[in-house]
HTML snippet that shows the backbone in 3Dmol.js (N, CA, C, O; Angstrom):
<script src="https://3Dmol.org/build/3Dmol-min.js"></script>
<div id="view" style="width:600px;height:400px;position:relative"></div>
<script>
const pdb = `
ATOM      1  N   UNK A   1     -18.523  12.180  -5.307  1.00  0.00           N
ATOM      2  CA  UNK A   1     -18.300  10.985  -4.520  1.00  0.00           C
ATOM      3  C   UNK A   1     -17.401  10.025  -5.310  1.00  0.00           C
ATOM      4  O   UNK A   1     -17.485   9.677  -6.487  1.00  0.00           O
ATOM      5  N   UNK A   2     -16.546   9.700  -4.389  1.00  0.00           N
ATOM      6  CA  UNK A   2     -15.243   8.551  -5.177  1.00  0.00           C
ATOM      7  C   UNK A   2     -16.098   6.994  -6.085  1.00  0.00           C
ATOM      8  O   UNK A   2     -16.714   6.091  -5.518  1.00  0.00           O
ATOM      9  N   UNK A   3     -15.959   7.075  -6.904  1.00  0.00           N
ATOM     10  CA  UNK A   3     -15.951   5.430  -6.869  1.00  0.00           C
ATOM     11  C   UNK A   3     -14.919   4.382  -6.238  1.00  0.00           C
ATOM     12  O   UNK A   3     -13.701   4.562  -6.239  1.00  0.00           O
ATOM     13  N   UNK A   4     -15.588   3.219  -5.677  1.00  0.00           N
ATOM     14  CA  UNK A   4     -14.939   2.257  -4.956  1.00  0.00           C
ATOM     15  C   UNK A   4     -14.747   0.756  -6.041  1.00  0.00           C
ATOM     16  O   UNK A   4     -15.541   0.349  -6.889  1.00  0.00           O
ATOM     17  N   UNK A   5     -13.929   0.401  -5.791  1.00  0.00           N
ATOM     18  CA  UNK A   5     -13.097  -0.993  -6.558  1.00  0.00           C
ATOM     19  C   UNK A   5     -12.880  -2.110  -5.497  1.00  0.00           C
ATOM     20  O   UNK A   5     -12.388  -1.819  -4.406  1.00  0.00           O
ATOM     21  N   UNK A   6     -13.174  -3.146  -5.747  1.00  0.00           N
ATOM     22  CA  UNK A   6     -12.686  -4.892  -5.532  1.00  0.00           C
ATOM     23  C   UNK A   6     -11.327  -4.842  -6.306  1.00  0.00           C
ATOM     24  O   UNK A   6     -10.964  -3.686  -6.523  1.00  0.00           O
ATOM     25  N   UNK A   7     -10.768  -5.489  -6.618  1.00  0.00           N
ATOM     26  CA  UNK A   7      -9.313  -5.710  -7.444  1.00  0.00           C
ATOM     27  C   UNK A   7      -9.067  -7.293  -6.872  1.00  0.00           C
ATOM     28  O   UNK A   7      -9.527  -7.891  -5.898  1.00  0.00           O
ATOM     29  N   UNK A   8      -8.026  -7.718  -8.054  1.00  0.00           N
ATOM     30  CA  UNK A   8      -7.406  -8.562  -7.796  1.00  0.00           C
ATOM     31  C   UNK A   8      -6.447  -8.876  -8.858  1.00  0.00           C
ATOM     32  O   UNK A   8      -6.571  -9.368  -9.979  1.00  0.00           O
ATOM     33  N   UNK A   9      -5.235  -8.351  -8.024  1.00  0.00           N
ATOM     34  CA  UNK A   9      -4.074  -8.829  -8.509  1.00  0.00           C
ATOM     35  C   UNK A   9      -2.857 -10.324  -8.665  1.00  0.00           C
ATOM     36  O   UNK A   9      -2.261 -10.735  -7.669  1.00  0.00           O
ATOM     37  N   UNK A  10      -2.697 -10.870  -9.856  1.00  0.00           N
ATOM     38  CA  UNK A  10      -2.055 -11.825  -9.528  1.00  0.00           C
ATOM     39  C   UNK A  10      -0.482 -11.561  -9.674  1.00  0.00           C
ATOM     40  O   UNK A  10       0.040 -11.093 -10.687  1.00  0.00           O
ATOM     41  N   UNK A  11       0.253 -11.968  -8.395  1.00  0.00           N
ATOM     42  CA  UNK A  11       1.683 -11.850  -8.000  1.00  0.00           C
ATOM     43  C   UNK A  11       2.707 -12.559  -8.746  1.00  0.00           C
ATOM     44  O   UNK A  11       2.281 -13.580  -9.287  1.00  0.00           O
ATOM     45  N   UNK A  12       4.189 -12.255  -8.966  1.00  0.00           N
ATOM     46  CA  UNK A  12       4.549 -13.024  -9.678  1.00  0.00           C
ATOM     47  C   UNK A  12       4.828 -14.818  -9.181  1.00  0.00           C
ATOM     48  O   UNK A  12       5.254 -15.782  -9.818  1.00  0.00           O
ATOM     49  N   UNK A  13       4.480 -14.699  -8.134  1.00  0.00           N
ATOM     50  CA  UNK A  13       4.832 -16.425  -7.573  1.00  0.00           C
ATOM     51  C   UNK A  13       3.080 -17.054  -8.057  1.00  0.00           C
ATOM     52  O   UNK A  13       2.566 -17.984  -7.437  1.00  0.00           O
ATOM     53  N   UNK A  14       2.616 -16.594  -8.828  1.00  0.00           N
ATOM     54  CA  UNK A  14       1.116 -16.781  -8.784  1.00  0.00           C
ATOM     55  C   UNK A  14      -0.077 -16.843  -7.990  1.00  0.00           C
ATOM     56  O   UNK A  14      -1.160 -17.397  -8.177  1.00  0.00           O
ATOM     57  N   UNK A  15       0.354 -16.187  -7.121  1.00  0.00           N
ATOM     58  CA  UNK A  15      -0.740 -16.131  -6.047  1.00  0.00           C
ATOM     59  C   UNK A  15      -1.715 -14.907  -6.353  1.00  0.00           C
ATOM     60  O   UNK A  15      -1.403 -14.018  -7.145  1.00  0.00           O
ATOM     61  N   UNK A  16      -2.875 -14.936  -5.684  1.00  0.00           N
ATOM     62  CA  UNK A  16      -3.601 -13.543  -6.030  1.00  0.00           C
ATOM     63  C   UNK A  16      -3.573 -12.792  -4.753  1.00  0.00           C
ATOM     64  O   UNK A  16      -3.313 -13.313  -3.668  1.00  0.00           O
ATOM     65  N   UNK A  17      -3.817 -11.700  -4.914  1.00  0.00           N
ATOM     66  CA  UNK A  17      -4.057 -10.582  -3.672  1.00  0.00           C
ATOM     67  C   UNK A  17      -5.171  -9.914  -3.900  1.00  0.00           C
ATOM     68  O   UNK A  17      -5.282  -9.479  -5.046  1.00  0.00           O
ATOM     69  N   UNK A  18      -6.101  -9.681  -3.102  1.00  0.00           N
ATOM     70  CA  UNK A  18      -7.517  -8.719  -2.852  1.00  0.00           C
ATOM     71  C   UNK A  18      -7.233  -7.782  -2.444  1.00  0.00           C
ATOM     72  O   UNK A  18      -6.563  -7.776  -1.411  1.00  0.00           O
ATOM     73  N   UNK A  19      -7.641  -6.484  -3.112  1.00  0.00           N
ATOM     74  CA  UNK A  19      -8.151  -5.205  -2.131  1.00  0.00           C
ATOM     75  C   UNK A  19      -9.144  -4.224  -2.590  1.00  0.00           C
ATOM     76  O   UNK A  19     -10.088  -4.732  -3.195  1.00  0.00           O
ATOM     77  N   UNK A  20      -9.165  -3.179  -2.478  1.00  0.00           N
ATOM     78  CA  UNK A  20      -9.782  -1.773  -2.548  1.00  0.00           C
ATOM     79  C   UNK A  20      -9.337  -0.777  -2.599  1.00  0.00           C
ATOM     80  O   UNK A  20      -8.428  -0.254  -1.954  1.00  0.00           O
ATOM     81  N   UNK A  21     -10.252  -0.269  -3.764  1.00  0.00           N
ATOM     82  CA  UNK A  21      -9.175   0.834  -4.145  1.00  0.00           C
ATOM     83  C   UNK A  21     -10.355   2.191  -5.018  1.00  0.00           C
ATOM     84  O   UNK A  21     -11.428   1.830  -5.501  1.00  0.00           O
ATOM     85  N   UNK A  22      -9.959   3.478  -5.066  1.00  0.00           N
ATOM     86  CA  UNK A  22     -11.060   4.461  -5.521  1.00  0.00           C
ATOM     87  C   UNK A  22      -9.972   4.567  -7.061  1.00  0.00           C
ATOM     88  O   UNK A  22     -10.476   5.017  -8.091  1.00  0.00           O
ATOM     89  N   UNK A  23      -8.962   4.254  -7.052  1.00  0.00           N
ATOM     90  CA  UNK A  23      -7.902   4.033  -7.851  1.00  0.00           C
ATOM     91  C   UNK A  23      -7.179   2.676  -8.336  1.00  0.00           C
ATOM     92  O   UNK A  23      -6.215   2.103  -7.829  1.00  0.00           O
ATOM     93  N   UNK A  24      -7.785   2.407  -9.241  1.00  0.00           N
ATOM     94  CA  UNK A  24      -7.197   0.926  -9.947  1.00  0.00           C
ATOM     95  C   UNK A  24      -5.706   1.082 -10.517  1.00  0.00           C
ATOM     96  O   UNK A  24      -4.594   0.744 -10.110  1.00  0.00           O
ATOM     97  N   UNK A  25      -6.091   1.605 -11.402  1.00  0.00           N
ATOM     98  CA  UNK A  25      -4.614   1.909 -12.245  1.00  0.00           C
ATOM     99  C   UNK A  25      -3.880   2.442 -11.479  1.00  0.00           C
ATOM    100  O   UNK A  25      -2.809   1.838 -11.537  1.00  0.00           O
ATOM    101  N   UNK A  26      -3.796   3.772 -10.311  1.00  0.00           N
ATOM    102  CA  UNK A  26      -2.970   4.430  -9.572  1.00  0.00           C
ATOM    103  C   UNK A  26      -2.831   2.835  -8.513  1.00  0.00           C
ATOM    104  O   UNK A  26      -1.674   2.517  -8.239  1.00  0.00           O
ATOM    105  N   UNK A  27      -3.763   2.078  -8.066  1.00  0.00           N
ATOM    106  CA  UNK A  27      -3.215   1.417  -7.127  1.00  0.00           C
ATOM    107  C   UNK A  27      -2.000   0.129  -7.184  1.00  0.00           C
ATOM    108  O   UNK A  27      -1.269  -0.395  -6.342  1.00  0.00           O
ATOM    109  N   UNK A  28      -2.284  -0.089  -8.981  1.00  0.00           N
ATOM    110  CA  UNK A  28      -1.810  -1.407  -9.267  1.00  0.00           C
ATOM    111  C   UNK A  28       0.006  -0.588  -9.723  1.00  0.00           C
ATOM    112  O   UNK A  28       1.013  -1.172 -10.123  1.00  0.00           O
ATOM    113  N   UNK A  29      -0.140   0.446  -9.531  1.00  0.00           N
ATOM    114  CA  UNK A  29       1.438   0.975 -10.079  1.00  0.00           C
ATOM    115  C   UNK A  29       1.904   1.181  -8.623  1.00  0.00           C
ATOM    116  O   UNK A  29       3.098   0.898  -8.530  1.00  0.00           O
ATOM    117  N   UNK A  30       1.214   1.687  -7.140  1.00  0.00           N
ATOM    118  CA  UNK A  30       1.950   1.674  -6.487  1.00  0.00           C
ATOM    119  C   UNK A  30       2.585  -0.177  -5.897  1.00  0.00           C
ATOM    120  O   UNK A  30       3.567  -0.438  -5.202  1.00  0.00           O
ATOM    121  N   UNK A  31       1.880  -0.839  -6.324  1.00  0.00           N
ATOM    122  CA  UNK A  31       2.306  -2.193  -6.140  1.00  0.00           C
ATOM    123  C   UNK A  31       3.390  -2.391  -6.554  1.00  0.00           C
ATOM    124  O   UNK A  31       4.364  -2.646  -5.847  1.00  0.00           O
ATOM    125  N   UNK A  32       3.382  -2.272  -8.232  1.00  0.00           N
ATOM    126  CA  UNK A  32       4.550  -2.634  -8.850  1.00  0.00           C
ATOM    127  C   UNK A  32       5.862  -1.850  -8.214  1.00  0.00           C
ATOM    128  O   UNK A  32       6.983  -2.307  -7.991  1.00  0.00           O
ATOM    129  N   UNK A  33       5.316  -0.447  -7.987  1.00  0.00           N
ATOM    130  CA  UNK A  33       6.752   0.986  -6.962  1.00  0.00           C
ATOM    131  C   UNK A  33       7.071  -0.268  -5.616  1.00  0.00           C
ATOM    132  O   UNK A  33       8.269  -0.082  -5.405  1.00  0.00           O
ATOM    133  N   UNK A  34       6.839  -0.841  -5.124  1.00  0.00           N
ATOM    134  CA  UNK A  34       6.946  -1.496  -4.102  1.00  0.00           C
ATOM    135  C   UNK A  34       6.550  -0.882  -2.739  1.00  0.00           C
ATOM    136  O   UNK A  34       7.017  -0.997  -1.606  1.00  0.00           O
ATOM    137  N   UNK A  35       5.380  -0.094  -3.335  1.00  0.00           N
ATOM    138  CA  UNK A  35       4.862   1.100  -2.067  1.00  0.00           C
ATOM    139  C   UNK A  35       3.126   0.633  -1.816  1.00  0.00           C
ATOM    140  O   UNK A  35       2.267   1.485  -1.587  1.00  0.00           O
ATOM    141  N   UNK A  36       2.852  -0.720  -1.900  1.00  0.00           N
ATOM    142  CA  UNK A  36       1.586  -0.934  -1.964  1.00  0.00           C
ATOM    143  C   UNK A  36       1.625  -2.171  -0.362  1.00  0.00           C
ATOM    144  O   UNK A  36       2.473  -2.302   0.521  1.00  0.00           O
ATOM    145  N   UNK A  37       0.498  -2.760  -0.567  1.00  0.00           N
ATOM    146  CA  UNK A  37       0.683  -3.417   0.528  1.00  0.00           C
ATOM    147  C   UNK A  37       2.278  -4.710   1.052  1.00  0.00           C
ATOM    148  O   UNK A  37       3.200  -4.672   0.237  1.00  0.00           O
ATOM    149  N   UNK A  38       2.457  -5.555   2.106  1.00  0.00           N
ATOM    150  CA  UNK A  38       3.802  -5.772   2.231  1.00  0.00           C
ATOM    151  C   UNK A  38       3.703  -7.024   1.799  1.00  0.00           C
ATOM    152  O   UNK A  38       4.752  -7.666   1.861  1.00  0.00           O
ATOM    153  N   UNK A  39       2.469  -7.747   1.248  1.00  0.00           N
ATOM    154  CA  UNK A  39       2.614  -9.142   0.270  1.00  0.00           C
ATOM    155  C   UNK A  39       3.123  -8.672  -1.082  1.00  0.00           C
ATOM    156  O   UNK A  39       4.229  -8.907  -1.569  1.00  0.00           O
ATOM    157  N   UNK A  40       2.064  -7.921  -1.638  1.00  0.00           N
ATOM    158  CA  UNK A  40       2.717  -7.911  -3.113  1.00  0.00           C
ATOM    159  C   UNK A  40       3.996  -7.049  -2.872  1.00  0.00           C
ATOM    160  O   UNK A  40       4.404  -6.922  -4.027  1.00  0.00           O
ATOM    161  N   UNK A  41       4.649  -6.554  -2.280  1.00  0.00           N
ATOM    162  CA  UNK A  41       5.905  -6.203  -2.006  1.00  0.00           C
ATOM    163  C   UNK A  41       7.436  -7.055  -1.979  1.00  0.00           C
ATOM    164  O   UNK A  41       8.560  -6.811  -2.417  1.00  0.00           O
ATOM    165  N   UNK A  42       6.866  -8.074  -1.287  1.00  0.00           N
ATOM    166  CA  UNK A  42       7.606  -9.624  -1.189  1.00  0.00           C
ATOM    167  C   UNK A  42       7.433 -10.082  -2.780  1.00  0.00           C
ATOM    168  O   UNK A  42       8.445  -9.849  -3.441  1.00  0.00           O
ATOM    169  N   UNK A  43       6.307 -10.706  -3.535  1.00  0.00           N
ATOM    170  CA  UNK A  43       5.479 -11.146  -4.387  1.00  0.00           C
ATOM    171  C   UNK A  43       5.991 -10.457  -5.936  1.00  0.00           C
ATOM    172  O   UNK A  43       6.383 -11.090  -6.916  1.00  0.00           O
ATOM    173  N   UNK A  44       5.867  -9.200  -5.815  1.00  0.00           N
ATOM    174  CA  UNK A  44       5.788  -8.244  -7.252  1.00  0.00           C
ATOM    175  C   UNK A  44       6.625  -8.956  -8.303  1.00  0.00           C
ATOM    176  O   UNK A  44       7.039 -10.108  -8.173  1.00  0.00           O
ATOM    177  N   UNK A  45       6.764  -8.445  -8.987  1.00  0.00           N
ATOM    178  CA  UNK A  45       5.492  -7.213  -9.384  1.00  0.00           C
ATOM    179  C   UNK A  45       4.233  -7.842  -9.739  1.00  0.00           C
ATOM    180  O   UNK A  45       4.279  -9.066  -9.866  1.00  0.00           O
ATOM    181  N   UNK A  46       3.031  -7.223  -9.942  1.00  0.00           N
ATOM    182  CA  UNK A  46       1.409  -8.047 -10.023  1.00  0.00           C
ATOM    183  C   UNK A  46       1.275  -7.401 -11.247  1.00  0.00           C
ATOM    184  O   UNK A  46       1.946  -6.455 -11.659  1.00  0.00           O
ATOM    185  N   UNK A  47       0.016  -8.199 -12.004  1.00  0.00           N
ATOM    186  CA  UNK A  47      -0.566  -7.965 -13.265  1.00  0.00           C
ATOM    187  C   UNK A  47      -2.336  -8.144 -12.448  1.00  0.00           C
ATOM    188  O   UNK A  47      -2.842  -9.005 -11.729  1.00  0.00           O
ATOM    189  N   UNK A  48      -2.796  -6.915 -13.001  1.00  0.00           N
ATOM    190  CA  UNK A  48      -4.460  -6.721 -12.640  1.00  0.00           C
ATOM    191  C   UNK A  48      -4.868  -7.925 -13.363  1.00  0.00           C
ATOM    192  O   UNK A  48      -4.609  -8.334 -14.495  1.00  0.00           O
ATOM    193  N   UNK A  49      -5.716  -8.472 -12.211  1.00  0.00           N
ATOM    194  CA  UNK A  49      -7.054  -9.726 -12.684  1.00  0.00           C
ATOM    195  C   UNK A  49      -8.280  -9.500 -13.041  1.00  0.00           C
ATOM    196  O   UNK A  49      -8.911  -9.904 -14.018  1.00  0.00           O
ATOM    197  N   UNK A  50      -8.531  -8.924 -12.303  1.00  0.00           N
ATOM    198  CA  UNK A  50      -9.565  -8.716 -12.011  1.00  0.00           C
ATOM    199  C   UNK A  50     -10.069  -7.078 -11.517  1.00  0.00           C
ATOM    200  O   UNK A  50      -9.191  -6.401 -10.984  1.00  0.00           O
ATOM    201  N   UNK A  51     -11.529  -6.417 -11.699  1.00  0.00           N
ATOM    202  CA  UNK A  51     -11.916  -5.424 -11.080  1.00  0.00           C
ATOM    203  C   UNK A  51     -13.562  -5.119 -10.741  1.00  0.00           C
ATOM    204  O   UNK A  51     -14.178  -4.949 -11.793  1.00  0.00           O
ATOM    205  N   UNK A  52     -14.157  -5.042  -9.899  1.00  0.00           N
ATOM    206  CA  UNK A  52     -15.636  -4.731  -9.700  1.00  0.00           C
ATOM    207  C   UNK A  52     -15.704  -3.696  -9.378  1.00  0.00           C
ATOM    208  O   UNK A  52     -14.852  -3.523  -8.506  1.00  0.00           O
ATOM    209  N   UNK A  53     -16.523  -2.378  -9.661  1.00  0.00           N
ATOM    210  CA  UNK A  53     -16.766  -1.111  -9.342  1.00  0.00           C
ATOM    211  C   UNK A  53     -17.647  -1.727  -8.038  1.00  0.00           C
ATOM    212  O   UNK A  53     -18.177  -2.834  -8.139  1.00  0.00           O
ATOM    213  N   UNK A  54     -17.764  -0.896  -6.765  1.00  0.00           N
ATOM    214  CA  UNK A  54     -18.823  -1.127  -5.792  1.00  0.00           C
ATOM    215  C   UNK A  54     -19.225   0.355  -5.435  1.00  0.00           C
ATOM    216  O   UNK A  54     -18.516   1.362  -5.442  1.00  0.00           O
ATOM    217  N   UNK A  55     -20.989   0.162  -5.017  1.00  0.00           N
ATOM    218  CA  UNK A  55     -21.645   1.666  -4.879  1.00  0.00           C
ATOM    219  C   UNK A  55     -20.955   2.437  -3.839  1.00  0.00           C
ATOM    220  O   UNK A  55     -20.885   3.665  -3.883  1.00  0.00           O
ATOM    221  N   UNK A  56     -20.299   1.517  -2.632  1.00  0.00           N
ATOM    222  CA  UNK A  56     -19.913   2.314  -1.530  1.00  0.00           C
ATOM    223  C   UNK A  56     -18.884   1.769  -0.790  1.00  0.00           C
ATOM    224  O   UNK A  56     -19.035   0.560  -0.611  1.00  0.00           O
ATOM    225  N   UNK A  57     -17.468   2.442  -0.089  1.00  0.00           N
ATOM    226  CA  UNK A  57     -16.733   1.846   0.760  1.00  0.00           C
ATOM    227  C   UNK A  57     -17.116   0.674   1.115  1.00  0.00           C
ATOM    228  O   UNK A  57     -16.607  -0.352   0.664  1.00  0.00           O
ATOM    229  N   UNK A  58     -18.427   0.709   2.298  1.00  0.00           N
ATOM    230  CA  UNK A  58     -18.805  -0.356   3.292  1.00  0.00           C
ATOM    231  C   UNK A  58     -18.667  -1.723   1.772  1.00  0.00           C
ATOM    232  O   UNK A  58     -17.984  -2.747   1.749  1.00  0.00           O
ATOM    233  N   UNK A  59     -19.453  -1.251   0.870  1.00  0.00           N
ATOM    234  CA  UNK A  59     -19.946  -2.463   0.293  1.00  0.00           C
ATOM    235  C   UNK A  59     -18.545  -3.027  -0.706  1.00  0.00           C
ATOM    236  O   UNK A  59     -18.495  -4.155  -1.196  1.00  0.00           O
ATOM    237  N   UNK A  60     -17.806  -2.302  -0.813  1.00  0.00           N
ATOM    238  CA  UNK A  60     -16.088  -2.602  -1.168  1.00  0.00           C
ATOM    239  C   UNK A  60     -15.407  -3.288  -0.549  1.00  0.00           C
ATOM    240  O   UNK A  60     -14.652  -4.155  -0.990  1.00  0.00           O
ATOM    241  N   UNK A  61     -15.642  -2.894   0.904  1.00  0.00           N
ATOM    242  CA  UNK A  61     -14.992  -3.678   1.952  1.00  0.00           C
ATOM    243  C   UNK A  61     -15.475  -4.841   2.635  1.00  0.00           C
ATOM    244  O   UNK A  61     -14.835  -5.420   3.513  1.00  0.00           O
ATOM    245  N   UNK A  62     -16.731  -5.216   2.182  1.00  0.00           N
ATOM    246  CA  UNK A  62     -17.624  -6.356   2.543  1.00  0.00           C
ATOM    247  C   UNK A  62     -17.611  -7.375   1.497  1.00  0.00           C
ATOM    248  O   UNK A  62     -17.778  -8.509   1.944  1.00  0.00           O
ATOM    249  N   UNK A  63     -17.385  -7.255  -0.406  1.00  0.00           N
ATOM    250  CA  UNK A  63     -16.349  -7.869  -0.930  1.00  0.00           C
ATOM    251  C   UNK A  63     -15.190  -8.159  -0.809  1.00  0.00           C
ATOM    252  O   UNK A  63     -14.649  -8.995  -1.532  1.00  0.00           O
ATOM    253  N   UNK A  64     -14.763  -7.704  -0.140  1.00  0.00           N
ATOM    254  CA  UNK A  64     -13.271  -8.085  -0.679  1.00  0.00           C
ATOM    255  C   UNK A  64     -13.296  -9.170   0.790  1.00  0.00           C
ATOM    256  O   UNK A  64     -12.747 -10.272   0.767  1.00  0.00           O
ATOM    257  N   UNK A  65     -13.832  -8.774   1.690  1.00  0.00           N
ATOM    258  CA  UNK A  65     -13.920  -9.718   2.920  1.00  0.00           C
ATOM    259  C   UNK A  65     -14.431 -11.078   2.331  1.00  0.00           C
ATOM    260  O   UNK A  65     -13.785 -12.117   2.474  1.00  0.00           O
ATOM    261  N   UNK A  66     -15.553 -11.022   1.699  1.00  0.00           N
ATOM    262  CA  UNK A  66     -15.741 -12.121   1.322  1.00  0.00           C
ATOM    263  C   UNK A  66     -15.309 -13.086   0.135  1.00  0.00           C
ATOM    264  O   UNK A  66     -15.430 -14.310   0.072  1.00  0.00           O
ATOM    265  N   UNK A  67     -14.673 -12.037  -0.957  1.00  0.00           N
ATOM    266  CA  UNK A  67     -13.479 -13.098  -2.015  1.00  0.00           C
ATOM    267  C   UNK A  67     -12.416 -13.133  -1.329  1.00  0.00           C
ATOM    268  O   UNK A  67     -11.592 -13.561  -2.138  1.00  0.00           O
ATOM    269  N   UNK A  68     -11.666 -12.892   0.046  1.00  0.00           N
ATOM    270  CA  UNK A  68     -10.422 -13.552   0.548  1.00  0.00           C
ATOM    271  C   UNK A  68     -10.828 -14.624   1.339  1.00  0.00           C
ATOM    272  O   UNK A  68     -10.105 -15.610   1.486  1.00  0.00           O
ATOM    273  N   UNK A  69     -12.004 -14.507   1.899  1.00  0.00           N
ATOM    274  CA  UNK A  69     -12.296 -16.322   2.349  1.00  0.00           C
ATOM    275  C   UNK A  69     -12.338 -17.346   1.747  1.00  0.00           C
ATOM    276  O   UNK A  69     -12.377 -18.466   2.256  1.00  0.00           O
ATOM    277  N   UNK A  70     -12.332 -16.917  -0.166  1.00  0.00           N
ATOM    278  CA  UNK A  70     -12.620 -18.036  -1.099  1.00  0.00           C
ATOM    279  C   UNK A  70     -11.473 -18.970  -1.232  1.00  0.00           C
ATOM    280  O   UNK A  70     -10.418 -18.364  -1.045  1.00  0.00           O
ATOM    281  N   UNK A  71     -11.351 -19.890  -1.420  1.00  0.00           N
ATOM    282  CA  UNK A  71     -10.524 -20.495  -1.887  1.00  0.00           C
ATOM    283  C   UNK A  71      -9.802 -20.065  -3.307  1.00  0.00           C
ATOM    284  O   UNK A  71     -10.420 -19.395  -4.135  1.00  0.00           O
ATOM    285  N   UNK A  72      -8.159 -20.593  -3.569  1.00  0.00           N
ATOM    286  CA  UNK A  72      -8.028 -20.010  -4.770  1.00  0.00           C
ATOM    287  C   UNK A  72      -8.359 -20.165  -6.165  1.00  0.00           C
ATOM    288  O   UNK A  72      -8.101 -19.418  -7.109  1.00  0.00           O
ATOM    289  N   UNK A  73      -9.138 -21.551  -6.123  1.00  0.00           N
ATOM    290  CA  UNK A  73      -9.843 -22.104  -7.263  1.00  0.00           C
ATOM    291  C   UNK A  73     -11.369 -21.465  -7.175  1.00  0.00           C
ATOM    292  O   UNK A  73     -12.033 -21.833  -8.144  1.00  0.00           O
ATOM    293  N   UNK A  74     -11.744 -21.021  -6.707  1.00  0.00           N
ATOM    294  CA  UNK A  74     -13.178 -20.168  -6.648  1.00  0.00           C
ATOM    295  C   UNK A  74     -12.553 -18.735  -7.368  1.00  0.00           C
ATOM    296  O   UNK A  74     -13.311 -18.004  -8.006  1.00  0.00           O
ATOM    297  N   UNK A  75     -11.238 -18.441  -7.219  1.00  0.00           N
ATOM    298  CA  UNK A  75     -11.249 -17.068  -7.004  1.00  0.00           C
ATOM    299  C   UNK A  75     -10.654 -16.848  -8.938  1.00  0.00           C
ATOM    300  O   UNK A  75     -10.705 -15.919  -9.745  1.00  0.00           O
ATOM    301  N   UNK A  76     -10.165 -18.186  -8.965  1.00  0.00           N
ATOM    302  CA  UNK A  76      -9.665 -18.485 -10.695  1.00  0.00           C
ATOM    303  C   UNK A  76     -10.928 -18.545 -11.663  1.00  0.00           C
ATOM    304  O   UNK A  76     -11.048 -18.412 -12.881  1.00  0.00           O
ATOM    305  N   UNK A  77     -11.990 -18.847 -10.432  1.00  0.00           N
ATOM    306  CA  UNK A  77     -13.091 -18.915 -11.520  1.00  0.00           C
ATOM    307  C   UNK A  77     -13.983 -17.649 -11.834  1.00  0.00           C
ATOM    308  O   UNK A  77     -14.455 -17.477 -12.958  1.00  0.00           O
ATOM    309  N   UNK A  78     -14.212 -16.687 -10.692  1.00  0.00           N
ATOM    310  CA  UNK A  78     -14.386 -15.735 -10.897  1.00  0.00           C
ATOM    311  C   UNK A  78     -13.720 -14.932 -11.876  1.00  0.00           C
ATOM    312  O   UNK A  78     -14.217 -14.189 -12.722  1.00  0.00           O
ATOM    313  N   UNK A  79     -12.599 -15.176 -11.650  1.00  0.00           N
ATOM    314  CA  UNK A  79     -11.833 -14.032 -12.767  1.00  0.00           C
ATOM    315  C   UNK A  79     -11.748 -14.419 -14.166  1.00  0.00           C
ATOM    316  O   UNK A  79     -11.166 -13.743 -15.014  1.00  0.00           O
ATOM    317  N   UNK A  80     -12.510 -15.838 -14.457  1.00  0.00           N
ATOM    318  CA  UNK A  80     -12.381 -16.302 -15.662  1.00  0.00           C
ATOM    319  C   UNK A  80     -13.956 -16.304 -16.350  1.00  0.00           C
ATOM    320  O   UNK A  80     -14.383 -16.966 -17.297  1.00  0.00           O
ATOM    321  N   UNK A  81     -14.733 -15.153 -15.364  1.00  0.00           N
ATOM    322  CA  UNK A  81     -16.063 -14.722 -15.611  1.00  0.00           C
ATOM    323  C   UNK A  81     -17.139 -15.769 -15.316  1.00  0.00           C
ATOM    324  O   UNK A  81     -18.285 -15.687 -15.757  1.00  0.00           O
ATOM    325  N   UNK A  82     -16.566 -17.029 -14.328  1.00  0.00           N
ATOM    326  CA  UNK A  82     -17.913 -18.077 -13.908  1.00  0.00           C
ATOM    327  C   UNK A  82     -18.504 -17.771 -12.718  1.00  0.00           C
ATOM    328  O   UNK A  82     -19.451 -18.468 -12.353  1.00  0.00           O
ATOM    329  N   UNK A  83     -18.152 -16.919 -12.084  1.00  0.00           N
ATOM    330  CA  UNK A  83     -18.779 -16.402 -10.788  1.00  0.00           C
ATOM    331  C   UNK A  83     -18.915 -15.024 -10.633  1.00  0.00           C
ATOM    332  O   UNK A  83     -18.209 -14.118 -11.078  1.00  0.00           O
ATOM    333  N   UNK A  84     -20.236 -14.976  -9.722  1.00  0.00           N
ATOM    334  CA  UNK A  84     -20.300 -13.344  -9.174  1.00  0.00           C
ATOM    335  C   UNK A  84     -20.709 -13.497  -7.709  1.00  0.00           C
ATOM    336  O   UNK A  84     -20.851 -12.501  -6.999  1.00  0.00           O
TER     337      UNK A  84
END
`;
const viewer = $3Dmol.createViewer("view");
viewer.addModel(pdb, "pdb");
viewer.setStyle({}, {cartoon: {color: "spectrum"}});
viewer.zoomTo();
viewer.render();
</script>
């Protein structure tokens, strides 16, 4: 069974991007290829922020739903290890 990933990449205009991934390292290089989603495409190249292993898809995809509602100062703090 795959392991599942949260991520968060910050873009070069400094913005961050959320996703999911069973592949961190493979996902954060297709970003930089300009073959990843069509923000960090515009954005690139990204440097990894952040990463959470999750037990399952559903529960991968139910993070990441809920760190893109955060604001981006919630999301600076997480990655600076004050939130979970």
């Amino acid at each position: 069974m795959p392991r599942w990933f949260v991520y968060i990449v910050r873009c070069e205009n400094d913005s961050l991007y959320v996703g999911i991934t069973t592949d961190v390292s493979a996902r954060v290089a297709s970003h930089n290829a300009g073959q990843g989603a069509k923000y960090t495409r515009s954005f690139g190249p990204v440097k990894l922020v952040y990463s959470q292993e999750m037990r399952s898809p559903r529960a991968a995809r139910q993070r990441e739903a809920k760190i893109k509602r955060w604001s981006k100062e919630k999301k600076e703090t997480m990655i600076c290890g004050g939130l979970l």
